[in-house]
C-alpha positions in Angstrom: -233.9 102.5 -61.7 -235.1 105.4 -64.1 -232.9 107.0 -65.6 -234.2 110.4 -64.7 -236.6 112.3 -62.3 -238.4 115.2 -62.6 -240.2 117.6 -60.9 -242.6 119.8 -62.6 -243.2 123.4 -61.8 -244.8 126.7 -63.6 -241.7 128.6 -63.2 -239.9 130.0 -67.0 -236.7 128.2 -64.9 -235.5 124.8 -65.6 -232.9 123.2 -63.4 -230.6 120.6 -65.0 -229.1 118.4 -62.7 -226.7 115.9 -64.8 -223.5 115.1 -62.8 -225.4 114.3 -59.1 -226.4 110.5 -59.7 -224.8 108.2 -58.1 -226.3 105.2 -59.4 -224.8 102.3 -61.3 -225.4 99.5 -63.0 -224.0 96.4 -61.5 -222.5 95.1 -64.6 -220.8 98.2 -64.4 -220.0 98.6 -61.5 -218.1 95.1 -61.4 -215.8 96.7 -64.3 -214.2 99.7 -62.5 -211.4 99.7 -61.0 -211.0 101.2 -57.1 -210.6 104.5 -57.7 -213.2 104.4 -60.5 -215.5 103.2 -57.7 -214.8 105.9 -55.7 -217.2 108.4 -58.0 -215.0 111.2 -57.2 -216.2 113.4 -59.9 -219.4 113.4 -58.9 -221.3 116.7 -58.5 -221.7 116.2 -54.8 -224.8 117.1 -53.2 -226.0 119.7 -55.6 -229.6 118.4 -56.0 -229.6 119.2 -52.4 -227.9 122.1 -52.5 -230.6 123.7 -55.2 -233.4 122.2 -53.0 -236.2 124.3 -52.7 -234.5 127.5 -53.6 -237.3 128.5 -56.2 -241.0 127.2 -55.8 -241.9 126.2 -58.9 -239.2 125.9 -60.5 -239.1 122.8 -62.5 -235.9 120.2 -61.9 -234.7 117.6 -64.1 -232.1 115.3 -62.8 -229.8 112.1 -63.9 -229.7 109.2 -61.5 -226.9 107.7 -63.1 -223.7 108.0 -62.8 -221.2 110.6 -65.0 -218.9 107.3 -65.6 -221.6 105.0 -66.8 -222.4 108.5 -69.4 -221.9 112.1 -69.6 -225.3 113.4 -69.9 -223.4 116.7 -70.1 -221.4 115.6 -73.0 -222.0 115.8 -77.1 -223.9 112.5 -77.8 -221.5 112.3 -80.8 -218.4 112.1 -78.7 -216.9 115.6 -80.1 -214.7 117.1 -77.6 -216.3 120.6 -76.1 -212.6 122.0 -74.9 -210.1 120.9 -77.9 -206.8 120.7 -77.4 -207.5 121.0 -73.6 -207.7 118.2 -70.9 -211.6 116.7 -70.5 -212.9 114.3 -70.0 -215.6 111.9 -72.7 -218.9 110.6 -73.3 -218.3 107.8 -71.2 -214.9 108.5 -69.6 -211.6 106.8 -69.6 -209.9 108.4 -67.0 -211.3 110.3 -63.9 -210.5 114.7 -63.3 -207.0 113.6 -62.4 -206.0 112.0 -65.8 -206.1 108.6 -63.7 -208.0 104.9 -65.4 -211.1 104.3 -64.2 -211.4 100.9 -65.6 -210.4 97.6 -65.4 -212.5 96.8 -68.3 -213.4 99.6 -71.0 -216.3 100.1 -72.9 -216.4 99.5 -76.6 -218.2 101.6 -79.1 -221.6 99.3 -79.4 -221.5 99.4 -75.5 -221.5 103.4 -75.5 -224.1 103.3 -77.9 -225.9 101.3 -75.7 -225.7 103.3 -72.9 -226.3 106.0 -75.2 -229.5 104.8 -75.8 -230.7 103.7 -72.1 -229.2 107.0 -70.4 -228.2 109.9 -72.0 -231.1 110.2 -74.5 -233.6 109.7 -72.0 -232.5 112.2 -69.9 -232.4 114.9 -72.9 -235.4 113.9 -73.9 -236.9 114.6 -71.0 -235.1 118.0 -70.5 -235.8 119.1 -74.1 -240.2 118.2 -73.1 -239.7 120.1 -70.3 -238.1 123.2 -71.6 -240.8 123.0 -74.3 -243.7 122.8 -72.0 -242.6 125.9 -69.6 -242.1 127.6 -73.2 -245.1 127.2 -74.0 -246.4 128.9 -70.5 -244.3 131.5 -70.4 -243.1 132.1 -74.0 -239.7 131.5 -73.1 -237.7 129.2 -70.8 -234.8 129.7 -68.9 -232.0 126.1 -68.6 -229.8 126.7 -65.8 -227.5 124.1 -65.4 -226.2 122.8 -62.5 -222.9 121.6 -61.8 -220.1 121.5 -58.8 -216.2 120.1 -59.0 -213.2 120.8 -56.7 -211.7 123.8 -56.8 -208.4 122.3 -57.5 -208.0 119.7 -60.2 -204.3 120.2 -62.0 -205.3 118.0 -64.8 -208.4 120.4 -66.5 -207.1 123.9 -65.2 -204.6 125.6 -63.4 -204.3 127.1 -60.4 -207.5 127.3 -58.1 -210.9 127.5 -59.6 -213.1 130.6 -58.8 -216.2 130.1 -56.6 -218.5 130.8 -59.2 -218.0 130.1 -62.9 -220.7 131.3 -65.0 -220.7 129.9 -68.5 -222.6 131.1 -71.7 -220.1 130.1 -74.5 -219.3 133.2 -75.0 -222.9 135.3 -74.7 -224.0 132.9 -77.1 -226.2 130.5 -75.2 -228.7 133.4 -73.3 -229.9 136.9 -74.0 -227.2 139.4 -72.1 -229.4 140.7 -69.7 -229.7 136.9 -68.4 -225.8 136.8 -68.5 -225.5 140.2 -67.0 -228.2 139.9 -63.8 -226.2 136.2 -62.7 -223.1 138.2 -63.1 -224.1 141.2 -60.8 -225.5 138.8 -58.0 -222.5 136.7 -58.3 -219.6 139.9 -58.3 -221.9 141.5 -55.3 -221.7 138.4 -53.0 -219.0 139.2 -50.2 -216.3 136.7 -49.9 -217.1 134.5 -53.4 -214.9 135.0 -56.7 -216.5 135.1 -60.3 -215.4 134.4 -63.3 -217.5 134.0 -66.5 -216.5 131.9 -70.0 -213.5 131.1 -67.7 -212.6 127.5 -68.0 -216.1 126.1 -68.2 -217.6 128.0 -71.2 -221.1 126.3 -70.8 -220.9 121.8 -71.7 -223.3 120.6 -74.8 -226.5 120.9 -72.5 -225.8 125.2 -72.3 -224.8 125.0 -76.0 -227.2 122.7 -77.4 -230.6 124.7 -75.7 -229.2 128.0 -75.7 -231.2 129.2 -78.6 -232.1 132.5 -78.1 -233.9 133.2 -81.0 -236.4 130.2 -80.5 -237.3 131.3 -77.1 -235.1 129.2 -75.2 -232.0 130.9 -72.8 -229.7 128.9 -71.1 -227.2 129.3 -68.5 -224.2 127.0 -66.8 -223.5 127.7 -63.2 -220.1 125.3 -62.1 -219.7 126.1 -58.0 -216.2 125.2 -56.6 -216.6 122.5 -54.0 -215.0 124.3 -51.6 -218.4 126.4 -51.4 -221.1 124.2 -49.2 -218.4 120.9 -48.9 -216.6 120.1 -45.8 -213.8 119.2 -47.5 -213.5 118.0 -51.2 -212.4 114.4 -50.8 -214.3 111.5 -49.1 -216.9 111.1 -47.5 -217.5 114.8 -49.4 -219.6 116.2 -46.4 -222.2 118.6 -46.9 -221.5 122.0 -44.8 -224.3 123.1 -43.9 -223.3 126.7 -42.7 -221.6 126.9 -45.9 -224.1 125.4 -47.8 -226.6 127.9 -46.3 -224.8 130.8 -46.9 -224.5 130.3 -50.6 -228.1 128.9 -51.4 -229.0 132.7 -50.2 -226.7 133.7 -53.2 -228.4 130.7 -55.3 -232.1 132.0 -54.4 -231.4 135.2 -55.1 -230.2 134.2 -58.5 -232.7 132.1 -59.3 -235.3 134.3 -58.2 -234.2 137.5 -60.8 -234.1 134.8 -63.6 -237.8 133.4 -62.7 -238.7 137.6 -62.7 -237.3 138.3 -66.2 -238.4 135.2 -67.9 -242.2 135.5 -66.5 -241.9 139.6 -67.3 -240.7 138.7 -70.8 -236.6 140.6 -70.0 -235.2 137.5 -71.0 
C-alpha cells in the first residue's frame, strides 16, 4: 500500500487530506486493542465529501491510518495545544482519553513509522504546493479535516459546524481568512467559529508562509454536518452531505479565484 495518493490539477488550491485513511499495517493492527480497532477518530468520509467540488484542484491524501501516525502532527512530537488535551504523533489514547493499545510503540518504532509514513506524505504535499506555485505564483493549502461534534476530552461543550483555523491570521493573507469566513457566517443553519479550538495542526502552520508565496487554511467540519450519526458504521448522509458540499464549492471556488487573480 502507498502511503499517499495524489491527484494533480492546475488549480492555486491544494487539498490536504491526512486523517481519512483507513489503512493499517497488519503488524499493527494485531497490537491494538478493541476500541483501538475501532478507528473512531477517523476523519470519516471526507475525501468523499471534497470529491469533485473544484475541477482542478489538486488533492493529496494519506492512506494510513491517524493511529499508525499523525500526518497532521509535528514530526518532532512537540504538542500543538499545550497544556490542553490532544492527542500525539502516534497516539496513546483515542479523542476520549481511552488506550488504544495493547502493545505501545517505542521511540525507534515511531521513528520508523516516521520514516515510511508521515515523511512521505509531506513530502509529497510540500512537491505539490511547490509545483502549483510555480503556475500560479502562489498556492493555496486547505486542509481537510472532520471529528464529532462532541468529544469531552479535547473541548467543551458542542463543537461549531465550521471551525476555520489560521493560527491566529498567521498561516494565510486575511483576505483568504476573511472570504472562508463570509461564506461560512452566510450559510443558513451552520455555526462558525475561527481560531476556536482548532487553531490550524503543524500542516496549516508549517506551509502557511505567506511571504514565500504559500497560504494555507484548516477547515475542521463537525460530523454532525454530512454523517448519519457519529458513531459506527459512521454513515455518509447524503442529503446532508449535499447540502454542505454547496457551502464547500462555493468556498473553494473564491479561493481558486483569488489565488489565480493574484488576491491572495
Amino acid at each position: 500500500m502507498t502511503p499517499v495518493e495524489i491527484t494533480r490539477g492546475d488549480s492555486p488550491i491544494v487539498l490536504g487530506l491526512p486523517h481519512t485513511g483507513t489503512w493499517l499495517p497488519e503488524d499493527i493492527r494485531a497490537r491494538l486493542n478493541d476500541r483501538g480497532r475501532g478507528l473512531d477518530d477517523t476523519d470519516w468520509h471526507i475525501h468523499r465529501l471534497y470529491d469533485g467540488l473544484l475541477p482542478g484542484a489538486t488533492t493529496v491524501r494519506a492512506t494510513f491510518h491517524r493511529y499508525v501516525i499523525d500526518a497532521n502532527r509535528d514530526p518532532s512530537g512537540v504538542s500543538l495545544y499545550p497544556g490542553q488535551n490532544t492527542t500525539g504523533l502516534v497516539p496513546l489514547t483515542d479523542f476520549d482519553g481511552e488506550a488504544i493499545w495493547t502493545a505501545p510503540p517505542d521511540a525507534d518504532e515511531i521513528e520508523a513509522r516516521r520514516q515510511a509514513y508521515h515523511a512521505p506524505y509531506h513530502a509529497a504535499l510540500e512537491a505539490e504546493l511547490d509545483r502549483v506555485r510555480a503556475m500560479h505564483g502562489v498556492a493555496i493549502l486547505y486542509d481537510c479535516h472532520s471529528i464529532r461534534s462532541r468529544v469531552p476530552y479535547l473541548f467543551d461543550g458542542t463543537l461549531p459546524d465550521f471551525n476555520i483555523g489560521t493560527n491566529l491570521g498567521t498561516t494565510c493573507a486575511t483576505g483568504i481568512e476573511q472570504a472562508v469566513v463570509a461564506i461560512c457566517q452566510a450559510a443558513e443553519g451552520y455555526t462558525t467559529v475561527v481560531n476556536g479550538r482548532f487553531k490550524g495542526g503543524w500542516t496549516t502552520r508549517h506551509y502557511g508562509r505567506t511571504d514565500d508565496g504559500r497560504h494555507a487554511i484548516q477547515m475542521e467540519l463537525a460530523q454532525t454536518t454530512y454523517l448519519e450519526t457519529e458513531r459506527a458504521p459512521w454513515a455518509y448522509d447524503t442529503a446532508k452531505a449535499e447540502r454542505l458540499r454547496a457551502h464547500l464549492a462555493e468556498i473553494l471556488a473564491q479561493l481558486d479565484h483569488m489565488g489565480r487573480e493574484g488576491l491572495a
